[in-house]
N, CA, C and O of each residue as an XYZ file, in Angstrom:
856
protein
N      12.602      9.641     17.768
C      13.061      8.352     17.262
C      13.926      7.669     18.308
O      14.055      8.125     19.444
N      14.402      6.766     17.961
C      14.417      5.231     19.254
C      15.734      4.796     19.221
O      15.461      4.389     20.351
N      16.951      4.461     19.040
C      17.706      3.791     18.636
C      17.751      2.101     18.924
O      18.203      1.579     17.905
N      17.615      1.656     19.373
C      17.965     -0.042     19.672
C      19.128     -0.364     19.763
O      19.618     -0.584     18.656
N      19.900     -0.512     20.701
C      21.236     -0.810     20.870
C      21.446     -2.323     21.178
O      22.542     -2.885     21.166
N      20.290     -2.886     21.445
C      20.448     -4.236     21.738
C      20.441     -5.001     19.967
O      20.803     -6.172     19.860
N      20.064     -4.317     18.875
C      19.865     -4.974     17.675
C      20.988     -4.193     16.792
O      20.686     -3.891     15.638
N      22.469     -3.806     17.373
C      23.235     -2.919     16.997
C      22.871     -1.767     15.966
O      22.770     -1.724     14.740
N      22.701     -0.749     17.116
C      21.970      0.549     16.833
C      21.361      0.469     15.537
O      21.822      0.876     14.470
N      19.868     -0.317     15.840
C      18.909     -0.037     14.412
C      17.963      1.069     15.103
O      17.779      1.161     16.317
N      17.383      1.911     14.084
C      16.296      2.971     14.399
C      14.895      2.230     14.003
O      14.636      1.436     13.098
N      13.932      2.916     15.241
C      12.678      2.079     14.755
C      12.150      3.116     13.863
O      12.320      4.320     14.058
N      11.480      2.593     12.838
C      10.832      2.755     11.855
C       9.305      2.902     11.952
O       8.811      3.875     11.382
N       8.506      2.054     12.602
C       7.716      1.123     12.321
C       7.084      1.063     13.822
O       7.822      0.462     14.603
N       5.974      1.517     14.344
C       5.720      0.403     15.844
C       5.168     -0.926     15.553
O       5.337     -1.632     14.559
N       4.536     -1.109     16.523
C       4.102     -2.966     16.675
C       2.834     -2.583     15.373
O       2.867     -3.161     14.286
N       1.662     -1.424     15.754
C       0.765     -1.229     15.636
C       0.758     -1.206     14.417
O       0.167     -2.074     13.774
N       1.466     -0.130     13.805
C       1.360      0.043     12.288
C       1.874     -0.967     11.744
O       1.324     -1.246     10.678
N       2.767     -1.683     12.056
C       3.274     -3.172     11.470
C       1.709     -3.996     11.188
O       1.289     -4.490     10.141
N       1.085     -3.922     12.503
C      -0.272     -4.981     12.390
C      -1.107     -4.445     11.037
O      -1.576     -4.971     10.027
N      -1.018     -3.054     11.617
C      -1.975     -2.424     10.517
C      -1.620     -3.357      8.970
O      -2.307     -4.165      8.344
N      -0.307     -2.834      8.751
C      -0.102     -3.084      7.235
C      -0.247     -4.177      6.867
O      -0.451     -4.516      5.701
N      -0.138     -5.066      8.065
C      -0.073     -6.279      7.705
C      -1.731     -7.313      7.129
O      -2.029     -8.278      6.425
N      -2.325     -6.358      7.942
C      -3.806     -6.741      7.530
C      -3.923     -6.416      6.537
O      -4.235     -7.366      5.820
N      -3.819     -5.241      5.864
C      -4.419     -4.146      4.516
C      -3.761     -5.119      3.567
O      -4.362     -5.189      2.495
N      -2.376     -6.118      3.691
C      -1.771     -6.639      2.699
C      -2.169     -8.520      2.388
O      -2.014     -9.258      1.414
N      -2.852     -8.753      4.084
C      -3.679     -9.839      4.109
C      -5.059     -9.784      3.205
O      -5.566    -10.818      2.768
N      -5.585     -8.547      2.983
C      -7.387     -8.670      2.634
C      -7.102     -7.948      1.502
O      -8.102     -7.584      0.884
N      -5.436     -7.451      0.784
C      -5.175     -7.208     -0.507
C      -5.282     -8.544     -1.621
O      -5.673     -8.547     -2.788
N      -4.884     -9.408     -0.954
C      -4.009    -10.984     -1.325
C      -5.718    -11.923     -1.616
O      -6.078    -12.484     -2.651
N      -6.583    -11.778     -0.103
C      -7.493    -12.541     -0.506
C      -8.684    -11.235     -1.463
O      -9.801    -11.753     -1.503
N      -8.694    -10.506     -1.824
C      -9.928     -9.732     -2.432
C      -9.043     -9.394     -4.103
O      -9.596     -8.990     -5.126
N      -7.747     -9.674     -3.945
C      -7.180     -9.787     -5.129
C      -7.703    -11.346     -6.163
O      -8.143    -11.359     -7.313
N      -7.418    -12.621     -5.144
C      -7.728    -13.596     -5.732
C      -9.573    -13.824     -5.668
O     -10.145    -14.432     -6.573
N     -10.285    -13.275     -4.548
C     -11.646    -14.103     -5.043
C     -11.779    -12.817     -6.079
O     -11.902    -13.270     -7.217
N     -11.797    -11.378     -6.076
C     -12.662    -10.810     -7.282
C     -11.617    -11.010     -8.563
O     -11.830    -10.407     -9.614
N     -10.671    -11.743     -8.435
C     -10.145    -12.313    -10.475
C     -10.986    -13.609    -10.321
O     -11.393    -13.944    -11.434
N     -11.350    -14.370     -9.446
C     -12.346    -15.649     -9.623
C     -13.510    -14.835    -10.194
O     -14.152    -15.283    -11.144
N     -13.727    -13.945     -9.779
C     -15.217    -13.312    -10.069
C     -15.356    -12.834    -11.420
O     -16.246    -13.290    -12.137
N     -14.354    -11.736    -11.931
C     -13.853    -11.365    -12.908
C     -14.149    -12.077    -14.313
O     -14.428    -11.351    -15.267
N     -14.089    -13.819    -14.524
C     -13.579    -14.319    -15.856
C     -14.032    -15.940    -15.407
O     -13.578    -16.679    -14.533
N     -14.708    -16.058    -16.026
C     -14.963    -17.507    -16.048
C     -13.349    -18.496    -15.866
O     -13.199    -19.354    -14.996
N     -12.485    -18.185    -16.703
C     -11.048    -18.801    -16.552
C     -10.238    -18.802    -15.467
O      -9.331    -19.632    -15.405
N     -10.428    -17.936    -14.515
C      -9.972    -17.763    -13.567
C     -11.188    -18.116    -12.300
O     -10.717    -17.889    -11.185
N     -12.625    -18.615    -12.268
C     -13.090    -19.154    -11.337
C     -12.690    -20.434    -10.878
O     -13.439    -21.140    -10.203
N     -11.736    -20.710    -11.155
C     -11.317    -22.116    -10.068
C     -10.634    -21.604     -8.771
O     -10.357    -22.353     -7.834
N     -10.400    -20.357     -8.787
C      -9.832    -19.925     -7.294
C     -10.634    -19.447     -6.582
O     -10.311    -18.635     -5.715
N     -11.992    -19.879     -6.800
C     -13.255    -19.199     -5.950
C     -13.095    -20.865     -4.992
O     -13.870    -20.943     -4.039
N     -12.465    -21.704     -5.149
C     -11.819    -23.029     -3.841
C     -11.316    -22.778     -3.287
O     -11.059    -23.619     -2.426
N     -10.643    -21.427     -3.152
C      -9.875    -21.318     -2.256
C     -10.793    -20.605     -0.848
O     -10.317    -20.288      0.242
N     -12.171    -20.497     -1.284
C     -12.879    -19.108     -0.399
C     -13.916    -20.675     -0.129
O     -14.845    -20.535      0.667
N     -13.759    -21.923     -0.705
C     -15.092    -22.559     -0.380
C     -16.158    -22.946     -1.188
O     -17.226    -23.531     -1.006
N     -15.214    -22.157     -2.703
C     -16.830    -22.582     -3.619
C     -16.903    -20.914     -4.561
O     -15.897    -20.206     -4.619
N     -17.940    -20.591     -5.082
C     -18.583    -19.549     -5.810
C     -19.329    -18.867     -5.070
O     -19.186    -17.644     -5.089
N     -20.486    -19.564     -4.079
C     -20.769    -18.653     -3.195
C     -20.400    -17.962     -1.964
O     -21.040    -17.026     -1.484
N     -19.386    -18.446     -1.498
C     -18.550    -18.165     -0.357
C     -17.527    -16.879     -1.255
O     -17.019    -15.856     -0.796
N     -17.514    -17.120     -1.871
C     -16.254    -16.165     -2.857
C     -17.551    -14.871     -3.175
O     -17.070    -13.739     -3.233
N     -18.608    -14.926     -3.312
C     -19.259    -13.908     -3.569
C     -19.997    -13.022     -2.510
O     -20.545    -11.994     -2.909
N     -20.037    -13.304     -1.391
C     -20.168    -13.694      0.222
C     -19.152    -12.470      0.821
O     -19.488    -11.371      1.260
N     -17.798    -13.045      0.686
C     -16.915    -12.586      1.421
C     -16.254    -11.659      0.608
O     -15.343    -11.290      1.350
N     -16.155    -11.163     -0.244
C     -14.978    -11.020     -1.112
C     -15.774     -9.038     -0.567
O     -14.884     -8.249     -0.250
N     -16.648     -8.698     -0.534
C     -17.102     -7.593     -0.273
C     -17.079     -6.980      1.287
O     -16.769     -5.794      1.405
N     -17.262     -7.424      1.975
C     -16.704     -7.550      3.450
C     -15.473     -7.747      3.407
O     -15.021     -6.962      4.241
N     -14.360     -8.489      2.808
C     -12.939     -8.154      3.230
C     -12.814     -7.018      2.545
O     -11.788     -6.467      2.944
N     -13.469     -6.227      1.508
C     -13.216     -4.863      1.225
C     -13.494     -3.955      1.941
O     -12.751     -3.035      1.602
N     -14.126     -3.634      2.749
C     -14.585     -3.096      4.058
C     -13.460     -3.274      4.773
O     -12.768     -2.359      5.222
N     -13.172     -4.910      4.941
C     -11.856     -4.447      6.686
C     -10.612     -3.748      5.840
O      -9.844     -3.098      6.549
N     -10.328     -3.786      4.525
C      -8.777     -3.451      3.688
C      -9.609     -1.694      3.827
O      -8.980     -0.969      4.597
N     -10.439     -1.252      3.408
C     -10.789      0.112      3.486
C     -10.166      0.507      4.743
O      -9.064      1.046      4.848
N     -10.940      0.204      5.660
C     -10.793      1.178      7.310
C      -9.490      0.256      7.658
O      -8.637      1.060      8.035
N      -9.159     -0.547      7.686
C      -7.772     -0.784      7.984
C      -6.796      0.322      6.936
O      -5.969      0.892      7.648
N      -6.712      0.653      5.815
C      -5.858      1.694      5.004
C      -5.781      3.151      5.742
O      -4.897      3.940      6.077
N      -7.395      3.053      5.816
C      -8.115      4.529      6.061
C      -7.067      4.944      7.616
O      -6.452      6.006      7.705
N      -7.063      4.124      8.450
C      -6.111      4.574      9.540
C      -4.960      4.881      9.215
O      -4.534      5.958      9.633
N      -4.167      4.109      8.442
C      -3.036      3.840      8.087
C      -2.718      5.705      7.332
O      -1.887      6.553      7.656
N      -3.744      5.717      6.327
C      -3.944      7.119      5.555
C      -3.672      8.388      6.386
O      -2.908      9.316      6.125
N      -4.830      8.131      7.914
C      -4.961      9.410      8.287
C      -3.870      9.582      9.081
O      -3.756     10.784      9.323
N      -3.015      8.938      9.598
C      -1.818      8.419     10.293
C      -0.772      9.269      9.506
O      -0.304     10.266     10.054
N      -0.390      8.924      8.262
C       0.849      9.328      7.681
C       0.327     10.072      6.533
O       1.044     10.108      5.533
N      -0.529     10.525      6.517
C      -0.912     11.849      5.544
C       1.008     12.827      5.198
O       2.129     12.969      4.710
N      -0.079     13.140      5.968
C       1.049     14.517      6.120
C       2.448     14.090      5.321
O       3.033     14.801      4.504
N       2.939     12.421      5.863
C       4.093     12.502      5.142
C       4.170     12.095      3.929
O       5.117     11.519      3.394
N       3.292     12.357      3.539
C       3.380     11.955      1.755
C       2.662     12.888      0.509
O       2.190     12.508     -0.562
N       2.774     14.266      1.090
C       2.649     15.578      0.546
C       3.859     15.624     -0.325
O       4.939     15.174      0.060
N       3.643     16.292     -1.767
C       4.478     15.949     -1.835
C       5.205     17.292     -2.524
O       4.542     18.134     -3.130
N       6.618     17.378     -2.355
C       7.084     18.837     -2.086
C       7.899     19.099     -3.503
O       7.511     18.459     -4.480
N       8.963     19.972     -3.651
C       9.700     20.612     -4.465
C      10.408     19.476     -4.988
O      10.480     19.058     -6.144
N      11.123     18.881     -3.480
C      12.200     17.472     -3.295
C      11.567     16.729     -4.240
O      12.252     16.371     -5.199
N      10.342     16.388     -4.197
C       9.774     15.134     -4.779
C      10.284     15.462     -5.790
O      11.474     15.188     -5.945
N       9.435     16.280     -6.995
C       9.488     16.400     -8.086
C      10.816     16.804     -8.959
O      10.911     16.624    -10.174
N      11.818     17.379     -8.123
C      13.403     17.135     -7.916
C      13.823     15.100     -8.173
O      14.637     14.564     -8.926
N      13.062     14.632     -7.397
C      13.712     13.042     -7.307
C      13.136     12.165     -8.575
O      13.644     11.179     -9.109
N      11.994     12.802     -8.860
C      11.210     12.044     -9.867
C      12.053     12.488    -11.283
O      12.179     11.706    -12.225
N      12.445     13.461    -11.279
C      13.500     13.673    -12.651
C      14.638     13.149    -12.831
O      15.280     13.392    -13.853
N      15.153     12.223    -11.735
C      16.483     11.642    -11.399
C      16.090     10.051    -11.106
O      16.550      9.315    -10.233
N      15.034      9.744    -12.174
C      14.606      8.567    -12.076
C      15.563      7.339    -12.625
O      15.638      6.212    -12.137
N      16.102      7.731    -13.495
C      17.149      6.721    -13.721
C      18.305      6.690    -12.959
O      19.102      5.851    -13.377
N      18.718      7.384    -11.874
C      19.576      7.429    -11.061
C      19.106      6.479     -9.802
O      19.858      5.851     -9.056
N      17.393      6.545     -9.747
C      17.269      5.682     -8.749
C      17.101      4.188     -8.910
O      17.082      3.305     -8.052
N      16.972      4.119    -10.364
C      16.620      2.237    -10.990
C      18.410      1.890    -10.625
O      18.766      0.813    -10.147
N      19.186      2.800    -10.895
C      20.542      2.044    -10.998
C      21.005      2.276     -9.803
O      22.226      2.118     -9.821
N      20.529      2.647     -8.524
C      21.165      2.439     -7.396
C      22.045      4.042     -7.125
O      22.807      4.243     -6.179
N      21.838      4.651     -7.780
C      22.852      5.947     -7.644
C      22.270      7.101     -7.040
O      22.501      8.235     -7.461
N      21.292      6.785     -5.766
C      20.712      7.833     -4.892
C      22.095      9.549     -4.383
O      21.878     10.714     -4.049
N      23.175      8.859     -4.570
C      24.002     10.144     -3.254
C      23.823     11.108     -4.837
O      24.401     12.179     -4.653
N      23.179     11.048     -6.378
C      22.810     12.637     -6.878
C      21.353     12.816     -6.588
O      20.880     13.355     -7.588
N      20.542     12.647     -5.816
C      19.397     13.005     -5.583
C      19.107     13.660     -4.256
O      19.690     13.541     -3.178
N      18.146     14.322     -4.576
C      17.856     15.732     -3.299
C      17.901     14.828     -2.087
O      18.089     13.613     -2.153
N      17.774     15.294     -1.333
C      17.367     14.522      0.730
C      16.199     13.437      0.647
O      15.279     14.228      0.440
N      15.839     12.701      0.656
C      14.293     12.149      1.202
C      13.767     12.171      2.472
O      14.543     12.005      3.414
N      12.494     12.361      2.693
C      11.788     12.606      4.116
C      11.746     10.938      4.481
O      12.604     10.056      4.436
N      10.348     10.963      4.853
C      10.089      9.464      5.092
C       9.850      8.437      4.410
O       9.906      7.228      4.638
N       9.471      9.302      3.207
C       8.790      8.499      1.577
C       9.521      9.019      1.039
O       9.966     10.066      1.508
N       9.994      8.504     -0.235
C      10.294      9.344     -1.106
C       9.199      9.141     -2.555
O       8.327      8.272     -2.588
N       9.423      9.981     -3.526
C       8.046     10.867     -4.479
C       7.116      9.460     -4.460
O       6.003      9.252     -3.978
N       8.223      8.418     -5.327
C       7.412      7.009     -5.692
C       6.772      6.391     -4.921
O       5.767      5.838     -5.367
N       7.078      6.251     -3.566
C       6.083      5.738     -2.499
C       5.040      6.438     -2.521
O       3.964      5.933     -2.201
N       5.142      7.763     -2.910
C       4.033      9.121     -2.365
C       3.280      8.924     -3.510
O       2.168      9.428     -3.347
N       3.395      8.447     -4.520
C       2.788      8.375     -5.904
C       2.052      7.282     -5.570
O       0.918      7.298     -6.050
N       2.409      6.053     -4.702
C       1.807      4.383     -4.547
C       0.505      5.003     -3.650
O      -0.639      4.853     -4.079
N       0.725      5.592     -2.585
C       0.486      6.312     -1.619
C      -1.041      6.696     -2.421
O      -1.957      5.876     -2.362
N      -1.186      7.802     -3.046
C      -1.731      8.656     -3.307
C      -3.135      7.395     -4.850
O      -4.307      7.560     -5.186
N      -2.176      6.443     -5.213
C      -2.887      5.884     -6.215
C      -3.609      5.037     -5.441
O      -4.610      4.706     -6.077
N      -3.567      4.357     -4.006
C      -4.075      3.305     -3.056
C      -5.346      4.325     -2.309
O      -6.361      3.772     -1.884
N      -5.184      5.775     -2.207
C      -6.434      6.208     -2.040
C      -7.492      6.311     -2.994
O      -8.688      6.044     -2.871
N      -6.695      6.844     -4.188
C      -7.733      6.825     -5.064
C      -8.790      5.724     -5.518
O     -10.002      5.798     -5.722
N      -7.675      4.440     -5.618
C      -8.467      3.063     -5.879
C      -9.628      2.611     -5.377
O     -10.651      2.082     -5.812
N      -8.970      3.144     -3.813
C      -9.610      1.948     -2.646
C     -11.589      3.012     -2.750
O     -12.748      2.621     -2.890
N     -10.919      4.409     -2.577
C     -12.386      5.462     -2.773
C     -13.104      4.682     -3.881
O     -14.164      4.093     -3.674
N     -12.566      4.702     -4.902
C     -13.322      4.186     -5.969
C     -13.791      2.882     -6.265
O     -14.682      2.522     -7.036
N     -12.848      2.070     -5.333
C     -13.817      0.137     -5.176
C     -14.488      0.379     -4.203
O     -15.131     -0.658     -4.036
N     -14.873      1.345     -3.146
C     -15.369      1.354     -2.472
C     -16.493      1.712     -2.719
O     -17.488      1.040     -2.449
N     -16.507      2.997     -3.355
C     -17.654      3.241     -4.101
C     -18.655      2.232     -4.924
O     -19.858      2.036     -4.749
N     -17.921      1.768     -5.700
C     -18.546      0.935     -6.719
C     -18.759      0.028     -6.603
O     -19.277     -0.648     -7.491
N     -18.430     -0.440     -5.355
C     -18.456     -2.104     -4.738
C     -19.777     -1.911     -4.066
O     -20.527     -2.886     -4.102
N     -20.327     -0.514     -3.281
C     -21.484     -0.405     -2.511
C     -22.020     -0.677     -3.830
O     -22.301     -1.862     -4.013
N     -22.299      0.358     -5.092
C     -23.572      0.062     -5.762
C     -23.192     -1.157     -6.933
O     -23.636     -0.828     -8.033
N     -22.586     -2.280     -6.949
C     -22.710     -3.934     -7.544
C     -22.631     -4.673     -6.338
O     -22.034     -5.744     -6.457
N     -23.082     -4.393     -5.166
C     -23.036     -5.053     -3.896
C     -24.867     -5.970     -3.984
O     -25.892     -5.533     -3.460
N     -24.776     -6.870     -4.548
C     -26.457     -7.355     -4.895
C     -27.015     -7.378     -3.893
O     -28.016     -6.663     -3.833
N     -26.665     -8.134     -2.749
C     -27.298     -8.273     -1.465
C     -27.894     -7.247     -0.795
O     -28.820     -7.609     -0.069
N     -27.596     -5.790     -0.815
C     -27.848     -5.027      0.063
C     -28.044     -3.780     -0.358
O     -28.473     -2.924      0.415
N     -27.727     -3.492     -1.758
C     -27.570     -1.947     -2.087
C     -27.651     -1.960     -3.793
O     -27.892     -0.828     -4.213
N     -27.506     -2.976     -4.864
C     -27.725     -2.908     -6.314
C     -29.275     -2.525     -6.279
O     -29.367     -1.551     -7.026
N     -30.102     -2.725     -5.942
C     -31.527     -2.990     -6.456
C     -31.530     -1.397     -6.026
O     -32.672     -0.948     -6.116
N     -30.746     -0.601     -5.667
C     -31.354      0.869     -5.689
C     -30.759      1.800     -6.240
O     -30.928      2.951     -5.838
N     -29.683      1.430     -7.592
C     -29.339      1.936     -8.657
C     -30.093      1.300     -9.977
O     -30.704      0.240    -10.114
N     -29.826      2.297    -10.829
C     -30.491      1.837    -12.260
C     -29.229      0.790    -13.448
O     -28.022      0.843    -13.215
N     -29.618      0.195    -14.272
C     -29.291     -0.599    -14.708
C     -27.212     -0.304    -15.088
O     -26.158     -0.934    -15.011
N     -27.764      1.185    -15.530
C     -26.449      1.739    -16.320
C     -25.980      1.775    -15.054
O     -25.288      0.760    -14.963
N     -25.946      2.472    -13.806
C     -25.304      2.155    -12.969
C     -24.353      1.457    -13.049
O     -23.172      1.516    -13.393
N     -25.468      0.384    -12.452
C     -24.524     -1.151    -12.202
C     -22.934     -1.362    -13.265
O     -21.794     -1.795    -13.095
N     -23.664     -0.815    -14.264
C     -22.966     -1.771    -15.735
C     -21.226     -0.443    -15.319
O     -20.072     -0.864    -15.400
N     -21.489      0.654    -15.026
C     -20.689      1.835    -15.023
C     -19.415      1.288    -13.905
O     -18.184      1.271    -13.902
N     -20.608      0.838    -12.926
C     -19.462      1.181    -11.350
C     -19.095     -0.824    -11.730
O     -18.502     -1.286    -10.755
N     -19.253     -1.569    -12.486
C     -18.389     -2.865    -12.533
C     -17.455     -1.744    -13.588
O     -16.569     -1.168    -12.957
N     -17.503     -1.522    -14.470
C     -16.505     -1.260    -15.366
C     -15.261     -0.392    -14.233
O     -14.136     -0.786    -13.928
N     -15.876      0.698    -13.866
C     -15.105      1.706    -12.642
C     -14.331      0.415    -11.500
O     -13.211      0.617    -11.032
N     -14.880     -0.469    -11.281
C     -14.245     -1.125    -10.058
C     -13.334     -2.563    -10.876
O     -12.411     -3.082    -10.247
N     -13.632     -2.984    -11.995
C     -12.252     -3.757    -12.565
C     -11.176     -2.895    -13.033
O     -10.071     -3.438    -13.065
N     -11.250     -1.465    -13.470
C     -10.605     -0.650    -14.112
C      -9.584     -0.490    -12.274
O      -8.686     -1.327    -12.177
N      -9.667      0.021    -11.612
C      -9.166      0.369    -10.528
C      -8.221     -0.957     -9.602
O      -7.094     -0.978     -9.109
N      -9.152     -1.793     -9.676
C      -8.786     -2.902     -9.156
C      -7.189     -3.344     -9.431
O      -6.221     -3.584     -8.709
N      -7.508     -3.314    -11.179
C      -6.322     -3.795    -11.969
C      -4.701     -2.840    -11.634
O      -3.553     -3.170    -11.339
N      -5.720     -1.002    -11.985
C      -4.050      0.025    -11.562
C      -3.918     -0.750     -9.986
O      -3.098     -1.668    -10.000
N      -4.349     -0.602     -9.136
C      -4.297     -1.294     -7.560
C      -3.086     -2.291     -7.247
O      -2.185     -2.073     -6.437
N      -3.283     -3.753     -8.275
C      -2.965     -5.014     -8.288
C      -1.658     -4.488     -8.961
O      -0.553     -4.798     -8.515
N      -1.819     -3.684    -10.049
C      -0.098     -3.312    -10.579
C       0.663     -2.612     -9.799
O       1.823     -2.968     -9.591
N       0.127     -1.478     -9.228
C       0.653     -0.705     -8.293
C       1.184     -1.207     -6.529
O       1.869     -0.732     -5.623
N       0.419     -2.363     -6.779
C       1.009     -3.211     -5.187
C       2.391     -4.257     -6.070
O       3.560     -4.335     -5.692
N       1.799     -4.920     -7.243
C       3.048     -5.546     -7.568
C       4.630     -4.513     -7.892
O       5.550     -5.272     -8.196
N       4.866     -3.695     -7.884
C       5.573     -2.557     -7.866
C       5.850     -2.080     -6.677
O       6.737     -1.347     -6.241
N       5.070     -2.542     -6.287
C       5.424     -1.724     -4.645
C       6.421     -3.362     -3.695
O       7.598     -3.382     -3.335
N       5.819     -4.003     -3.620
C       6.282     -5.171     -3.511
C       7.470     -5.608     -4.060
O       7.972     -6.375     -3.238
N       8.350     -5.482     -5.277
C       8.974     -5.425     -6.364
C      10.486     -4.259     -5.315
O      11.514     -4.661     -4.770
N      10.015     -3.051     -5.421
C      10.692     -2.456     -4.226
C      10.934     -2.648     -3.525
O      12.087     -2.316     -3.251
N      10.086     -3.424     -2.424
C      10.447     -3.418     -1.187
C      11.709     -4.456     -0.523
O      12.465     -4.411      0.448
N      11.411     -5.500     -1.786
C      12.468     -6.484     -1.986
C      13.805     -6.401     -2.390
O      14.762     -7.016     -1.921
N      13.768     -4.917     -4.052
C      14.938     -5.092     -4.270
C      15.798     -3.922     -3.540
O      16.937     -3.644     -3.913
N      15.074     -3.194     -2.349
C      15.756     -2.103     -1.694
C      15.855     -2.915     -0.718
O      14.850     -3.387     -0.185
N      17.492     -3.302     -0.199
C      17.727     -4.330      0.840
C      17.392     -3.191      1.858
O      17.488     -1.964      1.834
N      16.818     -4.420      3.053
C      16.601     -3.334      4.462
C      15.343     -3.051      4.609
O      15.033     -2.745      5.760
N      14.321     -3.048      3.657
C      12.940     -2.511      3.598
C      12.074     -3.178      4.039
O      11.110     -2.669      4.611
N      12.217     -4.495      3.875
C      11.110     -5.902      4.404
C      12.125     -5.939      5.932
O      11.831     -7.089      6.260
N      12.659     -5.674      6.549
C      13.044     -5.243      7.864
C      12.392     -4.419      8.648
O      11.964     -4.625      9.784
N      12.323     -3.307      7.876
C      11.523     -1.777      8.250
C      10.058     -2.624      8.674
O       9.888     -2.682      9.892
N       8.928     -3.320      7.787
C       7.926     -3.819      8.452
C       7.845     -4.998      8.857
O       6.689     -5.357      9.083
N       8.946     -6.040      9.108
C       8.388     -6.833     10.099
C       9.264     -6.889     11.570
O       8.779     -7.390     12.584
N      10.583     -6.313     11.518
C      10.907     -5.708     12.829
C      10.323     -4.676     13.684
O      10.015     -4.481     14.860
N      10.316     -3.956     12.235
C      10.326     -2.240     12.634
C      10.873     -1.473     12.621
O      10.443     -0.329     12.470
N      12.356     -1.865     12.814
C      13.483     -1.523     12.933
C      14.625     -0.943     11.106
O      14.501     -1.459      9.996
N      15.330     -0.094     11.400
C      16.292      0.231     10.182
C      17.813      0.394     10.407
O      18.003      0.945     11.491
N      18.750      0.157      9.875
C      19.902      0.926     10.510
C      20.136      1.896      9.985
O      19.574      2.301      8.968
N      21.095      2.494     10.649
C      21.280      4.091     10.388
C      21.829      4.338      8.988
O      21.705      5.414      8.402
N      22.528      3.117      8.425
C      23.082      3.448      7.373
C      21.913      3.450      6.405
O      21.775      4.327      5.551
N      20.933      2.256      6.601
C      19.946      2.618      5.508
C      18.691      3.976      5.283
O      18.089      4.456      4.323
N      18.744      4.220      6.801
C      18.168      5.153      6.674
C      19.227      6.480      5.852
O      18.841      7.419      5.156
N      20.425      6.160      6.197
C      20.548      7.391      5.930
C      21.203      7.391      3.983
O      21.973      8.136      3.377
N      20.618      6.487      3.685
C      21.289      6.333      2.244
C      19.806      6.895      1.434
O      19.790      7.774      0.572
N      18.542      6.108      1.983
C      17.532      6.067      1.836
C      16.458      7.014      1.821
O      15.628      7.158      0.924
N      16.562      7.742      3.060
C      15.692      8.677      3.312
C      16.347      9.968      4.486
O      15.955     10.293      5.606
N      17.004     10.258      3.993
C      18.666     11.182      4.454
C      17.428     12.444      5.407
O      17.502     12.573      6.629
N      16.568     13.101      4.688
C      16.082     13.684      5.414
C      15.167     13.443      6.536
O      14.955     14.276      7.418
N      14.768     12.578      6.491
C      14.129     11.509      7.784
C      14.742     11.278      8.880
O      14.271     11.279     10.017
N      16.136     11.017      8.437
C      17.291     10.644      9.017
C      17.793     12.235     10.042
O      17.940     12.356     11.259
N      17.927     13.142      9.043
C      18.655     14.331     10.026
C      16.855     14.889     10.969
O      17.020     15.053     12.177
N      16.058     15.023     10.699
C      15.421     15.324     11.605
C      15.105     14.766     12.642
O      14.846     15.497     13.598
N      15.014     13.261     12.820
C      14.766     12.486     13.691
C      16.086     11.914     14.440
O      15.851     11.613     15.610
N      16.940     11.775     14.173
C      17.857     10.836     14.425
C      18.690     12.132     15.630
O      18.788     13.300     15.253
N      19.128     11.773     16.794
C      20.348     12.526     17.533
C      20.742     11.330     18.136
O      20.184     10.348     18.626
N      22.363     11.891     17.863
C      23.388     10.865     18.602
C      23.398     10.942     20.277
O      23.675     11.915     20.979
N      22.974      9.491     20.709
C      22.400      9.649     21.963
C      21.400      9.143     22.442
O      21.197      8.808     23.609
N      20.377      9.032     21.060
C      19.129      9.004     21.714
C      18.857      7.501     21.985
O      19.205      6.697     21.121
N      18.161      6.989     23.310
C      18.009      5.706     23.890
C      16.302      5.473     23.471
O      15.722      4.437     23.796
């Protein structure tokens, strides 16, 4: 880990790269959120204007699921590891009302995540596997005509069902990132200070962090 002394000793968090990364996965969240609710409900197709129309919204909306896949999928194989989730976790997840009210110093150490990220974490693979899936076989253009009817009817039900935990589980995640001051820092600097790290994710903090380091 890095210190930054020119941004009074913040720790980087974050490189340029994975910043870009996330930043895409949260760009082609935003547009595949709004064209497939255009798609979704007759009441909500007036935001298929925002893509150009109905057919442009039916066009694209499957291809930006593709770049949000392999854009995640890096992101996934990248920080695996840190979102296993250990003894600590399930220690922090019982001290859940300690963390809505701000009262982290009774809860175990945190690594880099702590449980609830690892829980967002773990529900954004499952989703994305499963719109992915189900998006190939209601994909009309290229791949429906070689499933059978029930299919089709199965993997739309499977891919609004997912979509929706997805869309709640990012509004929650989002919701966090805001009301934990310091966090919307972490991805568009990169950067953290020591104090938040170390309020935040204490065990992150003692493994990485030595006084000294340039």
């Amino acid at each position: 880990m890095r210190i930054d002394k020119r941004r009074e000793a913040t720790i980087r968090r974050y490189s340029a790269g994975e910043r870009t990364n996330h930043w895409i996965v949260a760009l082609t969240f935003v547009l595949l959120a709004l064209s497939g609710l255009a798609l979704f409900h007759p009441s909500m197709f007036w935001m298929s204007a925002l893509f150009g129309g109905g057919t442009w919204t039916r066009i694209l909306h499957p291809f930006l699921g593709v770049v949000m896949f392999v854009a995640f999928l890096i992101l996934a194989v990248k920080f695996w590891h840190h979102n296993l989730m250990t003894w600590s976790d399930r220690e922090w997840l019982r001290h859940g009302r300690e963390v809505l009210t701000n009262h982290e110093e009774n809860l175990p150490d945190v690594g880099r995540y702590n449980a609830g990220q690892k829980l967002l974490f773990f529900l954004m693979v499952a989703c994305l596997v499963l719109l992915l899936l189900s998006g190939i076989v209601i994909w009309r253009t290229y791949f429906s005509a070689f499933f059978p009817i029930w299919a089709l009817r199965v993997a739309s039900v499977v891919h609004a069902v997912c979509a929706f935990a997805l869309i709640c589980g990012i509004i929650v995640h989002i919701y966090a990132a805001v009301w934990v001051k310091g966090s919307v820092q972490a991805m568009t600097r990169g950067t953290v200070t020591p104090g938040w790290a170390w309020k935040h994710h204490r065990a992150w903090f003692r493994e990485n962090f030595r006084p000294g380091d340039k």
